[in-house]
Backbone as JSON, one array per atom type, in Angstrom:
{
  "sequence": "XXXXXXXXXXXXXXXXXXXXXXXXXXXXXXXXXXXXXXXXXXXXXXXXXXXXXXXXXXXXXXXXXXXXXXXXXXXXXXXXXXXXXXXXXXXXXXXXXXXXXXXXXXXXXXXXXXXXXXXXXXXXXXXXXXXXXXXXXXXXXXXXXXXXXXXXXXXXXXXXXXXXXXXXXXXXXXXXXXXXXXXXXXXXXXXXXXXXXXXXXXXXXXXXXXXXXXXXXXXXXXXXXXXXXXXXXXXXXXXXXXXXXXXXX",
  "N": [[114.25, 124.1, 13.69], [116.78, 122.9, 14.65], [116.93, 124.26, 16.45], [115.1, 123.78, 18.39], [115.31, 120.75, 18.57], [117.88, 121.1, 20.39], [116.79, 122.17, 22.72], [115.44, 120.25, 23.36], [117.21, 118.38, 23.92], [118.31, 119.5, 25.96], [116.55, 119.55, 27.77], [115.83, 117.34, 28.55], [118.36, 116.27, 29.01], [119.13, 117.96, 32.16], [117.0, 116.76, 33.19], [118.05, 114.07, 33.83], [119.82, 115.0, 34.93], [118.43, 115.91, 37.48], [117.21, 113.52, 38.29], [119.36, 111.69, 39.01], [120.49, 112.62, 40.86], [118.05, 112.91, 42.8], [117.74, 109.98, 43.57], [120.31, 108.95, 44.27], [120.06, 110.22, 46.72], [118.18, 108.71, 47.7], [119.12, 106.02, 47.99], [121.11, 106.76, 49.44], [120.25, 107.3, 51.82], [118.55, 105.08, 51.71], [120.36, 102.74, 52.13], [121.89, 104.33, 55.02], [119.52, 103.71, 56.53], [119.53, 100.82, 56.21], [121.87, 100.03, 57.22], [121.3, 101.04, 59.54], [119.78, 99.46, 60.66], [120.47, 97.02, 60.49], [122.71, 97.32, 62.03], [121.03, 97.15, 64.96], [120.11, 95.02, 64.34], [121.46, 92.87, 66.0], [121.03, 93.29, 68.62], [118.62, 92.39, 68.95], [118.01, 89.85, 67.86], [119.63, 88.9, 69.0], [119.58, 88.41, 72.57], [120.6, 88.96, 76.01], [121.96, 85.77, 76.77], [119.74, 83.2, 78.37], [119.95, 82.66, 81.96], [119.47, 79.26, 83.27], [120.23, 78.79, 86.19], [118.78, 80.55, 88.14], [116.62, 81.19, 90.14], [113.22, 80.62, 88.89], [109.2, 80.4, 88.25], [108.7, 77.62, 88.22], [109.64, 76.24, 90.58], [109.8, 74.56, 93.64], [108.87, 74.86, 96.8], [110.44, 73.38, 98.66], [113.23, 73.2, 96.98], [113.34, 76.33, 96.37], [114.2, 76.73, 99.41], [116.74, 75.1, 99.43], [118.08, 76.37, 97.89], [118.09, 78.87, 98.92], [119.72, 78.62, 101.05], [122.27, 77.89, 100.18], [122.38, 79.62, 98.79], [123.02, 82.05, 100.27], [125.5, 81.28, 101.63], [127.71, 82.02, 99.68], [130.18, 83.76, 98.45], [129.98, 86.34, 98.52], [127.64, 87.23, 99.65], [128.48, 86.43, 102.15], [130.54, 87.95, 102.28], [133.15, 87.42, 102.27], [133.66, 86.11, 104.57], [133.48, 83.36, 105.48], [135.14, 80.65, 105.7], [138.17, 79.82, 103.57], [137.32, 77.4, 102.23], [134.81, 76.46, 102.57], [133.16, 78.32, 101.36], [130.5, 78.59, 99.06], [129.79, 79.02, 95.16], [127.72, 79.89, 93.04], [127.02, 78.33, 89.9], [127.13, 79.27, 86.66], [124.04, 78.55, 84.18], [123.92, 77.25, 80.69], [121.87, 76.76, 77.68], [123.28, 76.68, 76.05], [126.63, 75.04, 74.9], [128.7, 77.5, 74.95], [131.27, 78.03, 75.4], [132.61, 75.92, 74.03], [131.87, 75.68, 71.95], [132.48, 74.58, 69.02], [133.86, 73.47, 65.8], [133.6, 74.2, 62.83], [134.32, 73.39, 59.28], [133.46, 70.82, 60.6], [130.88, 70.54, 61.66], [127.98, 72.08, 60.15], [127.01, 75.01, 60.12], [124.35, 75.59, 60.5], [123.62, 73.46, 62.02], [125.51, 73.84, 64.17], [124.14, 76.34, 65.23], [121.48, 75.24, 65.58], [122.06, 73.47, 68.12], [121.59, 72.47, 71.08], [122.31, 71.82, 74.73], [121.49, 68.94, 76.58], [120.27, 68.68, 78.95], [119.04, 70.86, 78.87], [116.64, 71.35, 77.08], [114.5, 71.67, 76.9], [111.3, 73.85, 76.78], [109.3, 74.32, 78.37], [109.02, 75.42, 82.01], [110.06, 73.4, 84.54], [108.94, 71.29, 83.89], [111.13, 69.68, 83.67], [114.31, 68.98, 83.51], [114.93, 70.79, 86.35], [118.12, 72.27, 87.89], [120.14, 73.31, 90.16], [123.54, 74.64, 90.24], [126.39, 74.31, 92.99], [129.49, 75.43, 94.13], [132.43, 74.21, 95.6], [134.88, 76.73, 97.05], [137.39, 75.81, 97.16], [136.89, 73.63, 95.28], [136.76, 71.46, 95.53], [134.34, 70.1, 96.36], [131.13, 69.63, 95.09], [127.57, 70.58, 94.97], [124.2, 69.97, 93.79], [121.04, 71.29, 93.5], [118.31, 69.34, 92.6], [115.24, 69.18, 91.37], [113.23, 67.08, 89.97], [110.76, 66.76, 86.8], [107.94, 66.19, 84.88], [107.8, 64.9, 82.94], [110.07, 63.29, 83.16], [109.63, 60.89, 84.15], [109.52, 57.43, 84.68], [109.04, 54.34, 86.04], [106.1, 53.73, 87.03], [105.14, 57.11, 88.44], [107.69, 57.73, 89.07], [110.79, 59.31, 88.57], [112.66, 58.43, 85.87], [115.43, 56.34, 85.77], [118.05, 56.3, 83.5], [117.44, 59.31, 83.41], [118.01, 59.76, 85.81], [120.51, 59.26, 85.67], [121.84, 61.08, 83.93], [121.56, 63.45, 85.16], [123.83, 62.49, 87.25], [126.22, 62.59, 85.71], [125.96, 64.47, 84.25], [126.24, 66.65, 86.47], [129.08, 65.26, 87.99], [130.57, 65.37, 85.56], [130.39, 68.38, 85.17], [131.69, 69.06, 87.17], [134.61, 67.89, 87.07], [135.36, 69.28, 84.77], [135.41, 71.98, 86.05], [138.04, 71.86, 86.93], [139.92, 70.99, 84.73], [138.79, 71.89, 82.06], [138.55, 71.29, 78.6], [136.2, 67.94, 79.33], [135.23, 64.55, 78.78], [133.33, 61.86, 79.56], [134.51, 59.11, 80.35], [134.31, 56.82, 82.19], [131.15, 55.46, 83.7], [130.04, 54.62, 86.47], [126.92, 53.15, 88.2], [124.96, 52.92, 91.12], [121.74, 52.14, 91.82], [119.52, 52.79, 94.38], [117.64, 53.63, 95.99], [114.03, 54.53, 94.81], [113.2, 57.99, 93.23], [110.55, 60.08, 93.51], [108.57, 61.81, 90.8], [108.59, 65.25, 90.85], [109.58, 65.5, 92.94], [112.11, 67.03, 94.9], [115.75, 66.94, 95.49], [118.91, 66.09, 96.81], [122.31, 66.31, 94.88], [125.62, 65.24, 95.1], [128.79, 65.48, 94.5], [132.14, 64.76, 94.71], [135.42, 65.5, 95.03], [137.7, 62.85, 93.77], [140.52, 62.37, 93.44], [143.18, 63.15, 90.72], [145.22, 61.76, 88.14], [147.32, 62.85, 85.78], [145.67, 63.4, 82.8], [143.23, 62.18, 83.62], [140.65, 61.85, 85.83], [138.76, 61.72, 88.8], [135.81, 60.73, 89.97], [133.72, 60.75, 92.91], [129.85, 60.36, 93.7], [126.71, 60.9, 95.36], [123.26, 60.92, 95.84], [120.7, 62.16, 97.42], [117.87, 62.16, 99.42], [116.36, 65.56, 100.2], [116.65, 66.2, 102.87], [118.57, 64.78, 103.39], [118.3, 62.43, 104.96], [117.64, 60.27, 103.26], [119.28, 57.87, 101.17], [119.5, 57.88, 97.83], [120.56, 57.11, 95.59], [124.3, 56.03, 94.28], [127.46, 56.35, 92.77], [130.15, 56.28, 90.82], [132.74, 58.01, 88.76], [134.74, 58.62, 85.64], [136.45, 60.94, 84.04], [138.18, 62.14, 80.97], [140.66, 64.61, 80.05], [140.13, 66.44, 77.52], [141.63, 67.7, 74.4], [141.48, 70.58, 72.1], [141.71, 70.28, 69.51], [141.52, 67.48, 69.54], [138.57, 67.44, 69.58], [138.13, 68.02, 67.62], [138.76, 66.4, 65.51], [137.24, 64.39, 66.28]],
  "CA": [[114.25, 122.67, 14.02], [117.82, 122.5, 15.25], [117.19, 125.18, 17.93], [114.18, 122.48, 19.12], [116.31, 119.33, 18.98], [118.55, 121.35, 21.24], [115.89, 122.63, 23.77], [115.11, 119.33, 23.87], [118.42, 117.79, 24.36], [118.87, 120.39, 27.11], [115.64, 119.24, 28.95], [116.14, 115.68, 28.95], [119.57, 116.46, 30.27], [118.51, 118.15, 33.53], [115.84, 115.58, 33.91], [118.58, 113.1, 34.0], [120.39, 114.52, 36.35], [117.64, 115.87, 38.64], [116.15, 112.18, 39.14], [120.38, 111.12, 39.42], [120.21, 113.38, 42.6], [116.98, 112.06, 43.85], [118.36, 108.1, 43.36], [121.42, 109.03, 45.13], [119.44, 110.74, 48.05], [117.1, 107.61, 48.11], [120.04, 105.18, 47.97], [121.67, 107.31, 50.7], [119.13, 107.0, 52.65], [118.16, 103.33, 51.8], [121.54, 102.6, 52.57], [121.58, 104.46, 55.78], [118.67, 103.0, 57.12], [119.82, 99.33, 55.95], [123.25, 100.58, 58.32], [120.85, 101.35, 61.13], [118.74, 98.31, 60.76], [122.0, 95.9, 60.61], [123.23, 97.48, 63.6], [119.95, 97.35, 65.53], [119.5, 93.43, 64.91], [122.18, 92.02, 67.0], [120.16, 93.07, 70.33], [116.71, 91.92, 68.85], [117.64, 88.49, 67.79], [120.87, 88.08, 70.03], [119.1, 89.38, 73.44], [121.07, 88.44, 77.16], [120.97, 84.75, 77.11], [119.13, 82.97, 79.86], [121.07, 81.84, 83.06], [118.54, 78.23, 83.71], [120.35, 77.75, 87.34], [118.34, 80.95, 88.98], [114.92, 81.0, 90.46], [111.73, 80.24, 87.99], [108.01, 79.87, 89.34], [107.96, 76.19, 88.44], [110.76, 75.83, 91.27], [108.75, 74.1, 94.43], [109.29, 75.49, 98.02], [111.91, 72.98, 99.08], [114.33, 74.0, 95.72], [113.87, 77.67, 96.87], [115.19, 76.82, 100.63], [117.72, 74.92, 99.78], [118.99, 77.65, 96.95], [118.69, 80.22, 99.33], [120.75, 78.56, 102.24], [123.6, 77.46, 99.25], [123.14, 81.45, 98.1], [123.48, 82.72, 101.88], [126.78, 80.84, 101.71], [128.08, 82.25, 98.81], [131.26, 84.84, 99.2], [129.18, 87.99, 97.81], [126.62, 86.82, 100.68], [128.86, 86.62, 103.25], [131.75, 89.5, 102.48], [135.07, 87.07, 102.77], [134.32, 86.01, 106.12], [133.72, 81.87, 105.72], [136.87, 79.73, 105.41], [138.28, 79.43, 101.87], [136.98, 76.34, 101.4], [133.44, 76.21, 102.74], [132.64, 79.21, 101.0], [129.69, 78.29, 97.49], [129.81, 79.49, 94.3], [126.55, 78.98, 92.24], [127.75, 78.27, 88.79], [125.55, 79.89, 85.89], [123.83, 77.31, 83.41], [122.82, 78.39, 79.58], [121.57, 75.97, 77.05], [124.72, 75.81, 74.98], [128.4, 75.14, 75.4], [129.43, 78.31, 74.09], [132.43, 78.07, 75.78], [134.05, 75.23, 73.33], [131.03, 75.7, 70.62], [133.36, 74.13, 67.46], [132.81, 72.49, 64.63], [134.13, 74.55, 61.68], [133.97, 72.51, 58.55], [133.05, 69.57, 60.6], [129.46, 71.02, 61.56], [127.39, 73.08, 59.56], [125.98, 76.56, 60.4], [122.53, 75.56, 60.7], [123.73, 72.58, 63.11], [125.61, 74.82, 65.37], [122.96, 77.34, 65.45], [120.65, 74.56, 66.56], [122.72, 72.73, 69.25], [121.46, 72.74, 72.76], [122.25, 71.16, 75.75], [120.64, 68.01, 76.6], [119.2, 68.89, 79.97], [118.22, 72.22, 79.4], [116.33, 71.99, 76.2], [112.92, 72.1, 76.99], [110.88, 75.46, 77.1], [108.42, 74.47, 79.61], [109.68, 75.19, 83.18], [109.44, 72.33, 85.7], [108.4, 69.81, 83.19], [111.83, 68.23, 82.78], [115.11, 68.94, 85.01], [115.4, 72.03, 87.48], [118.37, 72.17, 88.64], [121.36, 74.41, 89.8], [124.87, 73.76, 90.67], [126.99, 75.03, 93.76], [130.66, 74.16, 94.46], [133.26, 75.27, 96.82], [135.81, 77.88, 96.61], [138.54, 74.84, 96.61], [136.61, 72.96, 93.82], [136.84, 70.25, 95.72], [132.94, 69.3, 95.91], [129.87, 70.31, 94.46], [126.63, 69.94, 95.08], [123.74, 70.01, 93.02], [119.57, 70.85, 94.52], [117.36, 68.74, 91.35], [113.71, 69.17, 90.71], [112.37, 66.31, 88.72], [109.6, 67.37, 86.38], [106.59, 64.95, 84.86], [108.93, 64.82, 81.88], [111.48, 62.5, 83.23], [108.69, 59.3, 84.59], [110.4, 55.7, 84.39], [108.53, 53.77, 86.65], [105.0, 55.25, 87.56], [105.33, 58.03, 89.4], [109.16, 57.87, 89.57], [112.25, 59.32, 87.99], [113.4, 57.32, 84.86], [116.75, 55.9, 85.71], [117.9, 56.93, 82.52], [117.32, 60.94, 83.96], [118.99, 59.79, 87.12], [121.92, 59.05, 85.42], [122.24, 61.99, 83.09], [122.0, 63.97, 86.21], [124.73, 62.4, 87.45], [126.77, 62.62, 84.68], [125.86, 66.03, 84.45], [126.9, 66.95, 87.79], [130.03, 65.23, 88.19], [131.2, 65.95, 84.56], [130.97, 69.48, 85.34], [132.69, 69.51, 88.73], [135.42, 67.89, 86.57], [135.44, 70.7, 84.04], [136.28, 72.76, 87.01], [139.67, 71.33, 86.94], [140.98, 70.17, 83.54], [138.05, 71.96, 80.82], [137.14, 70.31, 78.43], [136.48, 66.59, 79.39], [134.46, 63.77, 78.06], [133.02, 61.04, 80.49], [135.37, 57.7, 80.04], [133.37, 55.69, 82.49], [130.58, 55.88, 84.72], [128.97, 53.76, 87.45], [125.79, 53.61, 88.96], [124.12, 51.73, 91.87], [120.31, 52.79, 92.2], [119.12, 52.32, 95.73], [115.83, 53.95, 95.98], [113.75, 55.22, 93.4], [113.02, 59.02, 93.15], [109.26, 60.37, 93.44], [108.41, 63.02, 90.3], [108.17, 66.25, 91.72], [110.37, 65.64, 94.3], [113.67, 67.65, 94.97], [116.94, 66.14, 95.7], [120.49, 66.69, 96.58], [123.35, 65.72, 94.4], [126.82, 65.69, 96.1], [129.85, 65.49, 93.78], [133.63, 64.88, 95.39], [137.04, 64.73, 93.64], [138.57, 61.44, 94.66], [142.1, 62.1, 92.8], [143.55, 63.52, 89.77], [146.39, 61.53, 87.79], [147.37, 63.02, 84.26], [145.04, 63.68, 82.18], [142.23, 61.39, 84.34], [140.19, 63.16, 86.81], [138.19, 60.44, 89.58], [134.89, 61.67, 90.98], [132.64, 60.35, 93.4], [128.67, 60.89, 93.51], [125.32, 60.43, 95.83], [121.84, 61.1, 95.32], [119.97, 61.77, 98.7], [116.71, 63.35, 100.06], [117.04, 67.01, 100.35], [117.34, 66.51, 104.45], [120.07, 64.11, 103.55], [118.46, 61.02, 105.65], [117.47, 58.68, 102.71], [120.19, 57.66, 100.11], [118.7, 57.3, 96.46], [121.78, 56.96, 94.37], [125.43, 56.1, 94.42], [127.91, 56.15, 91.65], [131.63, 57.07, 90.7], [132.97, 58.85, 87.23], [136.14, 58.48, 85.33], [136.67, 61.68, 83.36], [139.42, 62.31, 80.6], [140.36, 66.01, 79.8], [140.74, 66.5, 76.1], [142.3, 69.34, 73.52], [139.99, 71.26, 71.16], [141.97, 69.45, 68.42], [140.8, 66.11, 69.36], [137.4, 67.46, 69.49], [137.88, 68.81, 65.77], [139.53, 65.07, 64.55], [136.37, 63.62, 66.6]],
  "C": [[115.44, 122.3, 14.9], [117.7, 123.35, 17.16], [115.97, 124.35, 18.87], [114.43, 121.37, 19.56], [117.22, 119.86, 20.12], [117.95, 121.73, 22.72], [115.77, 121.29, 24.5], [115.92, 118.68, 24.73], [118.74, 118.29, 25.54], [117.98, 119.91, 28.04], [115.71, 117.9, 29.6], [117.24, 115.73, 30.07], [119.55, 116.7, 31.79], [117.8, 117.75, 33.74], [116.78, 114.64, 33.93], [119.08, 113.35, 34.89], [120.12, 114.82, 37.36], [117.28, 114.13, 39.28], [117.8, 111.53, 39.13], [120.66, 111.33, 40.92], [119.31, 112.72, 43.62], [117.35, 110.5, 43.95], [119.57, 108.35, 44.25], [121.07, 109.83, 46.68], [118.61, 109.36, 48.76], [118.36, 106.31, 48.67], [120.79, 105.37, 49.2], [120.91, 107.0, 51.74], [118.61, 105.53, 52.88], [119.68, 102.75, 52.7], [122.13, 103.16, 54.2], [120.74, 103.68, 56.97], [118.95, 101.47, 57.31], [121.27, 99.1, 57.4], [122.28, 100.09, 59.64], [120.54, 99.73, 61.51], [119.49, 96.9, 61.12], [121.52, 96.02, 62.0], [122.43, 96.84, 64.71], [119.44, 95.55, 65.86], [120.28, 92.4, 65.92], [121.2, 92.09, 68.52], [119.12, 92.58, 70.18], [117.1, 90.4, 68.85], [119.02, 87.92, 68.64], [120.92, 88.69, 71.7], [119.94, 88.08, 74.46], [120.99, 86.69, 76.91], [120.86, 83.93, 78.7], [120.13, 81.93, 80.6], [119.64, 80.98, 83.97], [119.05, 78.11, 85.35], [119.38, 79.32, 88.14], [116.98, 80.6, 88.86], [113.65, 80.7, 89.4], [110.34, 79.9, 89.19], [107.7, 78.65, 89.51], [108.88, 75.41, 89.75], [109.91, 75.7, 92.8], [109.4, 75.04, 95.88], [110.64, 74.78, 98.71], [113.06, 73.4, 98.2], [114.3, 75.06, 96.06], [114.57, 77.57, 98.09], [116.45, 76.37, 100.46], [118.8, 75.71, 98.76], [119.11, 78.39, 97.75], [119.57, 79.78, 100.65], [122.03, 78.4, 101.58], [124.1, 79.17, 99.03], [123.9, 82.35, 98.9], [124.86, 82.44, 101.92], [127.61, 81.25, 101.05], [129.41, 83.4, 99.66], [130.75, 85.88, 98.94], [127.86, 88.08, 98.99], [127.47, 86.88, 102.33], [130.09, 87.34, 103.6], [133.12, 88.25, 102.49], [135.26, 86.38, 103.66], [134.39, 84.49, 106.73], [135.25, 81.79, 105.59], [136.83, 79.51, 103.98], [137.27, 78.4, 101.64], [135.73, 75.83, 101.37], [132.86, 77.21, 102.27], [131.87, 78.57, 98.9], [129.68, 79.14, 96.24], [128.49, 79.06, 93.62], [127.42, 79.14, 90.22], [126.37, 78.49, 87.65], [125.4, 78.56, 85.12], [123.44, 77.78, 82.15], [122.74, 76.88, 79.26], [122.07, 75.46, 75.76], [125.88, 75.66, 75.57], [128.9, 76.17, 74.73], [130.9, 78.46, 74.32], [133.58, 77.14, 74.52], [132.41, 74.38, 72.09], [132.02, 75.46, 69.32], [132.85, 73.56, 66.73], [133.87, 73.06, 63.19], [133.91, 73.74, 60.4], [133.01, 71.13, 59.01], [131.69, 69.56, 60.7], [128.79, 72.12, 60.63], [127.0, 74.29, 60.3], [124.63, 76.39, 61.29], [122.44, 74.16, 62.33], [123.91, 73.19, 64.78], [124.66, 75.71, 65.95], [121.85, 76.71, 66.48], [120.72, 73.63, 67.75], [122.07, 73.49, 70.54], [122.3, 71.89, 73.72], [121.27, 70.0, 76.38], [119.91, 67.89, 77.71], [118.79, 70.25, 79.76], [117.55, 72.9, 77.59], [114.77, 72.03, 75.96], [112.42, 73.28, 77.25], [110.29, 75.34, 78.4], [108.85, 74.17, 80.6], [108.68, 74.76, 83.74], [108.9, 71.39, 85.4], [109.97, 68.88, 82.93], [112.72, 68.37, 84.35], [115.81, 70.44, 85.25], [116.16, 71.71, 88.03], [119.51, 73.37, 88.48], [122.35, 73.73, 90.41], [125.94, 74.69, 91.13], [128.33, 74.05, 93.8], [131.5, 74.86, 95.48], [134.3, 76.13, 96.17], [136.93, 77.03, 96.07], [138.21, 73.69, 95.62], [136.77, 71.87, 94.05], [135.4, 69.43, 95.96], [131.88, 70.07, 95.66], [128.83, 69.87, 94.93], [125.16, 70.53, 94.19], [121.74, 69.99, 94.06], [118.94, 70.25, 92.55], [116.05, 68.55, 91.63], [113.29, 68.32, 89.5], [110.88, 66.44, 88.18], [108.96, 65.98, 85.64], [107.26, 64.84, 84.1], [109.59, 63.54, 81.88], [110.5, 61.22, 83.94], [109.47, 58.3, 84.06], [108.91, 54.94, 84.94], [107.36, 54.54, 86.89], [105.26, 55.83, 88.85], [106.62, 58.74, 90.33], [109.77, 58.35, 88.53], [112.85, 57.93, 87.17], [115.07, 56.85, 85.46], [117.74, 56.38, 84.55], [118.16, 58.63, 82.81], [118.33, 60.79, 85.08], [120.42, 60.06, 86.62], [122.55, 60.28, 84.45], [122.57, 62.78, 83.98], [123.42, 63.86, 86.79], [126.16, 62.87, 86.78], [127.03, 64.09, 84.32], [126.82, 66.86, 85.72], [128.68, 67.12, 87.88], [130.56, 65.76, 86.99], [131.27, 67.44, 84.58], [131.88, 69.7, 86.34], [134.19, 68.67, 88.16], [136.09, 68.68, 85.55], [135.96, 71.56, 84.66], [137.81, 72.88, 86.95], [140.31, 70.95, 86.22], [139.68, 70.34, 82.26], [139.19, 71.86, 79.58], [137.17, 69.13, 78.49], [135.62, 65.7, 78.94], [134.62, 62.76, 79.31], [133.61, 59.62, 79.44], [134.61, 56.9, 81.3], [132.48, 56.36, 83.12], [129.62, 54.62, 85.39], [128.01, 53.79, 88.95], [125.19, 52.71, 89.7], [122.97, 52.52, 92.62], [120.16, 51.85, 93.7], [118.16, 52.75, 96.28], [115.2, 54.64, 95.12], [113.04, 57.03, 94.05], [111.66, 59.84, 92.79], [109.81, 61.65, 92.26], [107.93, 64.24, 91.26], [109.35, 66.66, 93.0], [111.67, 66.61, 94.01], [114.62, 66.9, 95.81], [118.29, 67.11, 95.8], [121.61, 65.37, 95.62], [124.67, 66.42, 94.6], [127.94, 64.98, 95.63], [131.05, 65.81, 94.98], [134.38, 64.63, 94.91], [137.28, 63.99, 94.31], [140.01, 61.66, 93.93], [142.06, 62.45, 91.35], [145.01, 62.68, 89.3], [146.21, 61.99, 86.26], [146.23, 63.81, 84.01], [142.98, 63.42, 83.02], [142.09, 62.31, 85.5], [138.81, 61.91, 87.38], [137.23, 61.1, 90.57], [133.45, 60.59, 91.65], [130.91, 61.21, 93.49], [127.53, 60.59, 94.58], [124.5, 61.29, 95.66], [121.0, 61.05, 96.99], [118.91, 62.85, 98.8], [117.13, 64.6, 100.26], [117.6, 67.07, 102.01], [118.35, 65.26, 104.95], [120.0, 62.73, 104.53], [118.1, 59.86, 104.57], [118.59, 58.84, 101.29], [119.15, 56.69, 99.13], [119.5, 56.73, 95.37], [123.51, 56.91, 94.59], [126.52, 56.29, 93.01], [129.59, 56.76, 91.7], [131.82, 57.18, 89.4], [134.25, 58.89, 87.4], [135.8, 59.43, 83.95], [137.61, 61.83, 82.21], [139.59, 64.15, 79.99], [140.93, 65.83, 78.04], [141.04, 67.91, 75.48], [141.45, 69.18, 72.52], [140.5, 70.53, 69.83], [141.75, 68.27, 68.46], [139.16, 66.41, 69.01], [137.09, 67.41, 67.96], [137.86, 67.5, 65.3], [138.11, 64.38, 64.64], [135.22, 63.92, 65.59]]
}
């Protein structure tokens, strides 16, 4: 009987620690794989993200000419050989501010995560606003080609006012960024002077007027792409702020 209780005791034993082996092979392995699988998700769900100011098919034939005479201009286009200051830069566009993405306590996770950009958060290209944004080497003006999509209607068959002005706003507030990131728009004024067919493409033509302090003074127009009918006027009063006001804000 005792030499049976012991057989036994002996078999159990090496069945415990055969299937300890196999659990620690599986585990190894689970564990492994879980490694790989980590690793592996940053490129699946965090893939290139998209630069909105190049080409798309919903982009009409006038928006491609006048991108590719801004691109022609560029310094990578023309080797060095313009003058400093007439030489274009196209400036990329995404659909966040990752640049001065904060928040910390003050936003949640799930907020940040879902923050866009307020012109560039529609999926469907050419339904809202196409646009890109060139400036000079001396950062002294910008200009902007805009594609208004069926999206943005005010008036029938026109450009909301409303869109106009975000544009603007848009525009110049970046071409002040240029020079004193990050800033917040302290005024802005607008004098509409012809209204803006949907569909249509446009130039917008940002100029620094003066920097004192902190304040940064930018002029704006709105004209036909061949620059004979004026649609929009306006001027912008910028202020540059520190990431710790943003936090307090």
């Amino acid at each position: 009987m005792a030499k049976n209780l012991a057989r036994l005791f002996g078999l159990l034993s090496s069945t415990k620690t055969e299937l300890s082996r196999r659990c620690a092979r599986v585990l190894f392995r689970t564990t492994l794989n879980r490694t790989v699988m980590l690793r592996a998700v940053p490129s699946i769900l965090s893939p290139k993200p998209r630069d909105f100011s190049l080409p798309n098919p919903s982009w009409g034939e006038e928006m491609m000419r006048l991108y590719n005479y801004y691109n022609s201009q560029s310094e990578e286009e023309t080797g060095g050989e313009e003058e400093q200051g007439g030489q274009w830069t196209r400036l990329p566009s995404y659909n966040r501010s990752l640049k001065y993405a904060i928040g910390g306590v003050y936003l949640s996770k799930i907020i940040q995560s879902k923050a866009r950009l307020f012109t560039r958060n529609i999926r469907q290209t050419g339904s809202a606003f196409e646009y890109v944004v060139f400036f000079t080497k001396d950062k002294q003006k910008c200009v902007c080609i805009f594609q208004a999509g069926h999206l943005l209607e005010g008036p029938p068959g026109h450009v909301h006012g409303g869109a106009v002005a975000t544009m603007i706003d848009t525009v110049t507030g970046t071409h002040a960024s240029l020079h004193c990131a990050p800033v917040m728009t302290a005024n802005l004024n607008v004098n509409y002077r012809s209204p803006i067919k949907l569909g249509s493409t446009v130039l917008i033509e940002s100029i620094l007027d003066k920097q004192e302090a902190r304040k940064t003074f930018v002029s704006c127009k709105i004209t036909s792409s061949d620059g004979s009918k004026l649609h929009t006027e306006a001027t912008a009063l910028f202020l540059s702020i520190s990431v710790s006001h943003l936090l307090k804000g």
